[in-house]
TORMILO-731498 format. One record per residue (C-alpha): x, y, z; residue in three letters. Coordinates in steps of 0.02 Angstrom, whole numbers. Example, Ala and Ser with C-alpha at 12.3 -4.5 7.8 and 13.67 -1.06 7.14 Angstrom:
TORMILO-731498
+--------+--------+--------+------+
|   east |  north |     up | code |
+--------+--------+--------+------+
|    615 |   -225 |    390 |  ALA |
|    684 |    -53 |    357 |  SER |
+--------+--------+--------+------+
END
This chain:
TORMILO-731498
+--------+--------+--------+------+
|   east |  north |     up | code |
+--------+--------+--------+------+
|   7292 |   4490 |   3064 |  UNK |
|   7124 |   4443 |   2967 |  UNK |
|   7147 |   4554 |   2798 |  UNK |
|   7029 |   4518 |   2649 |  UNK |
|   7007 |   4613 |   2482 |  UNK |
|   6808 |   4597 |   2481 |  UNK |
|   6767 |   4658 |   2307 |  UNK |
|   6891 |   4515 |   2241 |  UNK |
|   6776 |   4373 |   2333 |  UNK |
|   6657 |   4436 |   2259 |  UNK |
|   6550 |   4303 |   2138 |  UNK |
|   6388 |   4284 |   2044 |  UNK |
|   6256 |   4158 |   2017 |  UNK |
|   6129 |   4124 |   1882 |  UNK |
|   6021 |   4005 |   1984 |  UNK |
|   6014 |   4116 |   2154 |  UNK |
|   6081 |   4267 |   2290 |  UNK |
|   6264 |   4231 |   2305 |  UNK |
|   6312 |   4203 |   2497 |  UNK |
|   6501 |   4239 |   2518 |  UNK |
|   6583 |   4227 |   2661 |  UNK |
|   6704 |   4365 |   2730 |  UNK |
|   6737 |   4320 |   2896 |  UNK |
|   6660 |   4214 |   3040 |  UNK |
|   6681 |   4237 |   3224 |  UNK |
|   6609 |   4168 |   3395 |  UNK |
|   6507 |   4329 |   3375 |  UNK |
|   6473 |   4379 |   3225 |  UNK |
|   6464 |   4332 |   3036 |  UNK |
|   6489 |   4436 |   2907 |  UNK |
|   6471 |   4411 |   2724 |  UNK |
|   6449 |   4485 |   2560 |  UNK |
|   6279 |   4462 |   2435 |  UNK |
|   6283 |   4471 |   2283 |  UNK |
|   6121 |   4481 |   2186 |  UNK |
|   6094 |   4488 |   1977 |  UNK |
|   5942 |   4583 |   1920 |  UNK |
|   5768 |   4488 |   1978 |  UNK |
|   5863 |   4396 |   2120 |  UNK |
|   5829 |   4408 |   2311 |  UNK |
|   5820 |   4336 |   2487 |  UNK |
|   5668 |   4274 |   2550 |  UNK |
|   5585 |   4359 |   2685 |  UNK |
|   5631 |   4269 |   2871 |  UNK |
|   5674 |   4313 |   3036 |  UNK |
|   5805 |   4280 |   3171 |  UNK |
|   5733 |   4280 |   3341 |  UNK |
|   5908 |   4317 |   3437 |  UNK |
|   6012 |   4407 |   3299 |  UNK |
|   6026 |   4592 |   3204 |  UNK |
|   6054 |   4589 |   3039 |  UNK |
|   6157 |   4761 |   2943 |  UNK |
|   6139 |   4770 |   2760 |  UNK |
|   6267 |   4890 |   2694 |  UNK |
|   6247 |   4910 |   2518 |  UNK |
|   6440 |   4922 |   2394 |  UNK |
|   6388 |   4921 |   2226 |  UNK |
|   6205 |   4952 |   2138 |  UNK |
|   6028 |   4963 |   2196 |  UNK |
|   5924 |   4843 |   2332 |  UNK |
|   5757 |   4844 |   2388 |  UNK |
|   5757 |   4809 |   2566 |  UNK |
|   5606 |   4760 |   2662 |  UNK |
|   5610 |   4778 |   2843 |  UNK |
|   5435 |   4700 |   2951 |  UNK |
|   5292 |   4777 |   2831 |  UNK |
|   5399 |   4934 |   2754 |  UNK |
|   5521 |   4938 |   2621 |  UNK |
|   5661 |   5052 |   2562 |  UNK |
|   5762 |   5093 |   2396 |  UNK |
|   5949 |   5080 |   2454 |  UNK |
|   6079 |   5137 |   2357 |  UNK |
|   6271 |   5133 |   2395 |  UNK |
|   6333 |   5180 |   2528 |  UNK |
|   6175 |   5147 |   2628 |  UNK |
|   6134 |   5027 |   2766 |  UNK |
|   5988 |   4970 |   2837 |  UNK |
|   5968 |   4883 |   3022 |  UNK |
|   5839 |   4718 |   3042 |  UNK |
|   5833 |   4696 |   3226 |  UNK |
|   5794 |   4533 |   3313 |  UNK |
|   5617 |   4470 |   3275 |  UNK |
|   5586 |   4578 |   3122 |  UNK |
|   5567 |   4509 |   2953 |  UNK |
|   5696 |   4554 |   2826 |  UNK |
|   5759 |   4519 |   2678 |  UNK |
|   5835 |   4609 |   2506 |  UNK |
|   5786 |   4582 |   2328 |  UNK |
|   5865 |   4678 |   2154 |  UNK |
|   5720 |   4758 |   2053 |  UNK |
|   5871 |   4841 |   1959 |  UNK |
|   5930 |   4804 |   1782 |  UNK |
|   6131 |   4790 |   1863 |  UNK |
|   6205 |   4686 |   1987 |  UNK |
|   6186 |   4728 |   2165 |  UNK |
|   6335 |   4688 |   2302 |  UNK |
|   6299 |   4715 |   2504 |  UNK |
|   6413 |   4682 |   2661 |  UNK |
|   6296 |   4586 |   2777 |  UNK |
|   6339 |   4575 |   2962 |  UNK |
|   6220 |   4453 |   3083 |  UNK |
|   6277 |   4483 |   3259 |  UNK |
|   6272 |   4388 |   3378 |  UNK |
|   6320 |   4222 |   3277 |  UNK |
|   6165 |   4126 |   3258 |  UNK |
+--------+--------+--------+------+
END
C-alpha cells in the first residue's frame, strides 16, 4: 500500500515553482507545486498527455490555450492534450496544487 501525507512533502523555493513528487506510475504522475508569491510555470504543451491542476492551499492563476481563470481551493482545472497550460501566483501567500499528467509522458 502506497500511503503519503502530501501536505508534509510539501517544500518551497526562493529561486523557482517547487516540483514535488507524490507518486509515479507506468500511467500517470502525480505531484504537488508549490509556488511563493510572483512564481509560476511557463506556458507549454504536452501533445499526448492531460494535465489536472487541483488547487490545496491559496490562490493560482491558471491559463488554459488563450483564457485564464482565478482558482481558489478546492478547485481544479483540466489542460487537455495539445492545449497550452500553465499556473502562476499573482497572490501575496503561497500557493500549493496536486498536479496529475496522465498518461505518463
Amino acid at each position: 500500500m502506497e500511503v503519503k501525507d502530501a501536505l508534509k512533502l510539501v517544500r518551497f523555493s526562493e529561486e523557482k515553482m517547487a516540483k514535488i513528487p507524490l507518486f509515479d506510475s507506468e500511467r500517470m504522475l502525480i505531484d504537488l507545486y508549490a509556488l511563493l508569491p510572483g512564481q509560476a510555470q511557463k506556458i507549454h504543451a504536452h501533445r499526448e498527455q492531460d494535465k489536472l491542476y487541483y488547487v490545496l492551499e491559496g490562490e493560482v492563476v491558471v491559463t488554459l490555450g488563450e483564457e485564464e481563470a482565478l482558482l481558489a481551493p478546492g478547485m481544479a482545472a483540466l489542460a487537455r492534450a495539445g492545449v497550452a497550460h500553465g499556473v502562476r501566483n499573482e497572490s501575496g501567500s503561497r500557493a500549493v496544487l496536486l498536479v496529475v499528467t496522465a498518461p505518463r509522458p
